[in-house]
C-alpha positions as CSV (number, residue, x, y, z in Angstrom):
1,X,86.2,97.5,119.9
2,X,88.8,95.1,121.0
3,X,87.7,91.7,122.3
4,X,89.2,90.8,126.1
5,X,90.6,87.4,124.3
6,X,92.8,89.6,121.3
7,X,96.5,89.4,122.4
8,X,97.9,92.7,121.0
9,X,101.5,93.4,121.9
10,X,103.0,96.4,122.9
11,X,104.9,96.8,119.3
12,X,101.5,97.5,117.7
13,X,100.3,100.7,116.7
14,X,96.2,100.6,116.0
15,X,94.4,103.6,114.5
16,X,91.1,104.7,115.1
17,X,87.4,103.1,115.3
18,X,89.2,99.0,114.9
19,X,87.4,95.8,115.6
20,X,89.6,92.9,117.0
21,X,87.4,89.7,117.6
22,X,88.1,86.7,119.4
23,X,91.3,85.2,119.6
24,X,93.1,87.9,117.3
25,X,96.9,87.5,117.6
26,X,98.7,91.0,116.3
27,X,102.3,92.0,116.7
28,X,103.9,88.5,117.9
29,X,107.6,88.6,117.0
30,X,109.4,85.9,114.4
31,X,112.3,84.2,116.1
32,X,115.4,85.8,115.6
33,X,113.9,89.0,115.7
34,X,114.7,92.0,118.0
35,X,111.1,92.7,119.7
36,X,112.1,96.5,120.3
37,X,112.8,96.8,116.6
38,X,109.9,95.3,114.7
39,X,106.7,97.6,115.2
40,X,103.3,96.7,113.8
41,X,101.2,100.0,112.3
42,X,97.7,99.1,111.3
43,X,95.7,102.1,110.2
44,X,92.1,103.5,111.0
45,X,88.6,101.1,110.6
46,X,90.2,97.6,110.3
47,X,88.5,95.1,110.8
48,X,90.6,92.0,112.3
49,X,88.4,88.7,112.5
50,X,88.5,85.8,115.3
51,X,91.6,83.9,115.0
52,X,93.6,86.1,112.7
53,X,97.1,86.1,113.3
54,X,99.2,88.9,111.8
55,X,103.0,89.0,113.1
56,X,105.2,91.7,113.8
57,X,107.1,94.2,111.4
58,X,104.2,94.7,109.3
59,X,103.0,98.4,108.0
60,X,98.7,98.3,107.0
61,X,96.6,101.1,105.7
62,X,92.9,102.0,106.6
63,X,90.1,100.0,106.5
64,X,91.7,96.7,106.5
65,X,89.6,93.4,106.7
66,X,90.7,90.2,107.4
67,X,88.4,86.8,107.0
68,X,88.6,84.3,110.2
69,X,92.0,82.7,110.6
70,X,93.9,84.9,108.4
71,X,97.7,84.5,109.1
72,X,99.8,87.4,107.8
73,X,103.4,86.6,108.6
74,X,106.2,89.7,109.0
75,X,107.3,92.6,107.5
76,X,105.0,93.1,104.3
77,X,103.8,96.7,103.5
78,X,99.6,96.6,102.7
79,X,98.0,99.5,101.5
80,X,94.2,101.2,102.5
81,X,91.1,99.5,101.5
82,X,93.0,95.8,101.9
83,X,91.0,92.9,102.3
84,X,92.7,89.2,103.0
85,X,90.4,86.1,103.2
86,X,89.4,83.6,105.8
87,X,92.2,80.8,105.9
88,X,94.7,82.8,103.6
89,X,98.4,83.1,104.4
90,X,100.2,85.9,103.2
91,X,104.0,84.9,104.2
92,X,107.1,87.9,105.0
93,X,108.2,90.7,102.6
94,X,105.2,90.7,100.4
95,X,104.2,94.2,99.1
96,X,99.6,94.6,98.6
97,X,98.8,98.0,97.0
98,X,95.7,99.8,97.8
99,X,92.1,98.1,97.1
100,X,93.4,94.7,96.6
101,X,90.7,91.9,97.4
102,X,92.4,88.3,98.5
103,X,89.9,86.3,98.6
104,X,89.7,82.9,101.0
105,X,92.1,80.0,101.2
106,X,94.7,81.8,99.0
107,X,98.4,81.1,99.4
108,X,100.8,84.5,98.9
109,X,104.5,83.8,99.2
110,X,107.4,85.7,100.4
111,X,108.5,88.3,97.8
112,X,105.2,88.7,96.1
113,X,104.1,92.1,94.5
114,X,100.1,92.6,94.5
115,X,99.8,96.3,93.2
116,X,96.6,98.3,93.5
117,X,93.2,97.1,92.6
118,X,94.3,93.7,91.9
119,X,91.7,91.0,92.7
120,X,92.7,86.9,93.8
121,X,90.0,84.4,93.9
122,X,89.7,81.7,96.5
123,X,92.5,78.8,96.4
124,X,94.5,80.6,94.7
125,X,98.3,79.4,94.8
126,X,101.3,81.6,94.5
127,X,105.0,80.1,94.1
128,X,108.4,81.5,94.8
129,X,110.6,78.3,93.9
130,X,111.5,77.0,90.6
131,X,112.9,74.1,92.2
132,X,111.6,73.5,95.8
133,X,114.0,72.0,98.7
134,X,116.9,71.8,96.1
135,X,120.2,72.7,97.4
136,X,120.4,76.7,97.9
137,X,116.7,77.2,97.4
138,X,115.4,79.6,99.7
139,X,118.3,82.3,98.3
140,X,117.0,82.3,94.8
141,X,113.2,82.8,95.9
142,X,111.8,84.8,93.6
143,X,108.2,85.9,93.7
144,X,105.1,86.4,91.3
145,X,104.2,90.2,90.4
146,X,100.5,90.4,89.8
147,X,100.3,94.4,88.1
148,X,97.5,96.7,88.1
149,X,94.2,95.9,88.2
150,X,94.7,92.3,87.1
151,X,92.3,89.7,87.9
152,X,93.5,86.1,89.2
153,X,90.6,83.6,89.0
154,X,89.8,81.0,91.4
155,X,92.3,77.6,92.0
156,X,94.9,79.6,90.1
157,X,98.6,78.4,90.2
158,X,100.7,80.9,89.4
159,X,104.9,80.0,89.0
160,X,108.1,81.4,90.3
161,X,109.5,85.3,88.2
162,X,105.8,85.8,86.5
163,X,104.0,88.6,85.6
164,X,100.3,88.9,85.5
165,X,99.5,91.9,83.4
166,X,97.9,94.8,84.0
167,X,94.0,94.4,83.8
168,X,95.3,91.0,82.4
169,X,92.4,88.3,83.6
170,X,93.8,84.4,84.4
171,X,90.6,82.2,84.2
172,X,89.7,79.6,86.7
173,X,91.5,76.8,87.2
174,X,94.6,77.8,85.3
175,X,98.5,76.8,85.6
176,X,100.4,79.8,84.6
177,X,104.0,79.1,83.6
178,X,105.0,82.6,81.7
179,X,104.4,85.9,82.3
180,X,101.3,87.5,80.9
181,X,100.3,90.7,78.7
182,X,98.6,93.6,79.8
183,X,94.7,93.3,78.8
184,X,95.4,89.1,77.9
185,X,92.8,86.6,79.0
186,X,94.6,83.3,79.5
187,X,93.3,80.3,80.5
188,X,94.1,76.6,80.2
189,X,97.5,74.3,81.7
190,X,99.4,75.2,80.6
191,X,97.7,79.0,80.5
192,X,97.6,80.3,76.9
193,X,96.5,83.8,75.4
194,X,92.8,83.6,74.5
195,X,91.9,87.0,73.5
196,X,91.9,90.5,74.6
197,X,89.9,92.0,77.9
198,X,88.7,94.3,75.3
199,X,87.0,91.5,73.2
200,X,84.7,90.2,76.8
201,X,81.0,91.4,76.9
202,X,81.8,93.1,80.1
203,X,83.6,96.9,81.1
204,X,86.5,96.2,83.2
């Protein structure tokens, strides 16, 4: 089902069985873009909420949800079984593996790696820039990796080059300067090792 108020552009490729609600934006081309060149595919049972805006260049798997008012900027690559939550922004050239949950609010910056089954609470903040609006900034952008199965807690801040572990955990609330072990819980600001995921009362 596509709502009659969706504007889908004719760079888009949909797959099978999607929902488009209200006021869906999907394939709108970045300035300086050629619009011939920059083709949208979004895969089979997505589900794309009222007001989501995702631009042009981008490649999504199956069963892709979106919260209302998503924005997903240009040219990322998202995997199957994505879901991105209301009011998140996931900015250009950001890579999501497969059964990633971003949950609402969150901010993803260019050049972020999400890899598969990795899990972001709500308000979650992402950086790229060790020194914002300095001279020669946006050429040494480099973004946060978040591995394997980690989990990112809610009103995370996460800095500019690190590395959430695999199955690493980041607890609530945390400022995370340095990158992080596999299997570490951290927690605190400036985020420190606590213990092992091995040590919590619960399976991961």
């Amino acid at each position: 089902m596509i709502s009659s108020t969706a504007i889908i552009y004719p760079n888009v490729i949909l797959g099978e069985n999607c929902t488009i609600e209200d006021f869906v934006v999907i394939g709108a081309v970045p300035i300086g873009y050629d619009d011939e060149l920059l083709q949208t595919i979004i895969g089979d049972n997505a589900v794309i909420r009222s007001h989501t805006v995702i631009y042009a260049g981008n490649t999504i798997g199956n069963n892709f949800h979106t919260g209302n008012k998503a924005n997903i900027r240009e040219l990322n690559l998202i995997g199957h079984n994505v879901s991105i939550g209301t009011l998140t922004v996931v900015e250009h050239h950001v890579s999501i593996g497969s059964f990633v949950r971003i949950h609402s609010q969150s901010f993803i910056p260019e050049f972020t790696i999400v890899e598969t089954r990795a899990w972001i609470g709500p308000n979650v903040v992402l950086t790229n820039s060790r020194y914002p609006n300095s001279p020669g900034a946006k050429e040494r952008l480099s973004g946060v990796c978040i591995k394997e199965e980690a989990i990112v807690g809610a009103n995370v801040t996460i800095l500019p080059c690190v590395v959430v572990g695999k199955k690493a955990l980041i607890g609530a609330g945390s400022v995370v300067v340095k990158s992080v072990p596999d299997g570490a819980v951290v927690t605190g600001n400036p985020a420190k090792v606590l213990k092992s995921i091995s040590k919590l009362p619960y399976r991961f």
